[in-house]
C-alpha positions, 0 to 999 in steps of 0.5 A, spaced: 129 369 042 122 369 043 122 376 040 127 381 037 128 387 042 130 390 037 125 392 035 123 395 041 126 401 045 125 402 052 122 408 054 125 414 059 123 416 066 117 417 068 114 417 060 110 412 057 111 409 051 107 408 044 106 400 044 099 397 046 098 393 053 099 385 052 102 386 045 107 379 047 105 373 047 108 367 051 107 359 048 102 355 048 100 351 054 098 344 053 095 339 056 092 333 055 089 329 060 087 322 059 082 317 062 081 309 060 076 305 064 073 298 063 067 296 068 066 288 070 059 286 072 059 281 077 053 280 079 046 284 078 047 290 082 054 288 083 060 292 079 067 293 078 071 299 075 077 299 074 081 306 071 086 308 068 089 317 069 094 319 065 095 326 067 099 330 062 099 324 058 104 327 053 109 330 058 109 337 055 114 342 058 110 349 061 115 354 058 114 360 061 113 367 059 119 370 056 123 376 059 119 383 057 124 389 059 128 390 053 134 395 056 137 388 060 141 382 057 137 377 055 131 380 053 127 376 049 129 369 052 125 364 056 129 362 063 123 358 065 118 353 067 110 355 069 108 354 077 106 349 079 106 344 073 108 338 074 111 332 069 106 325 067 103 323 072 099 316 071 095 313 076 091 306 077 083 306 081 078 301 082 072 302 084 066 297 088 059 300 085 054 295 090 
C-alpha cells in the first residue's frame, strides 16, 4: 500500500470532491549514470581513449505510479514499472583522437 484509501472517499457523479489537485505522489526515480575514462598518449598529436559507461550503473527499479481511484480493489497499490526503463546497461568504447 502506497497510501491508505481509507482515508479517501470517492465522490458521486458529476460532483467534484474537496482534495487539492496532485495531492499523491509516486516513489522516487533514480538514476545513476556513470562514466570512467583513461586517455593514452601515443605520439605528440596522437591519442587514445578508452571508456567505460555504466548506464543505470546500480540497476534501480522504476516503479510506477500507484493506483489512485479509491472505489475499485487495489487502491493504492503499485502493479508497475515505468516505460521505457531499462536494467543496467554497461557498454565499452575507445576513440582515436589524431
Amino acid at each position: 500500500m502506497w497510501f491508505n484509501p481509507s482515508c479517501f472517499v470517492a465522490s458521486p457523479v458529476n460532483v467534484f470532491g474537496n482534495s487539492g489537485y496532485n495531492i499523491l505522489r509516486g516513489p522516487h526515480f533514480w538514476n545513476w549514470d556513470i562514466n570512467l575514462s583513461k586517455n593514452f598518449a601515443l605520439t605528440e598529436k596522437i591519442r587514445l581513449q578508452f571508456r567505460t559507461d555504466f548506464l543505470n550503473a546500480f540497476n534501480q527499479v522504476a516503479f510506477g505510479n500507484p493506483n489512485t481511484q479509491v472505489d475499485v480493489p487495489g487502491a493504492g497499490t503499485i502493479t508497475s514499472v515505468l516505460p521505457n526503463t531499462n536494467p543496467r546497461f554497461i557498454q565499452f568504447g575507445m576513440k582515436l583522437y589524431f
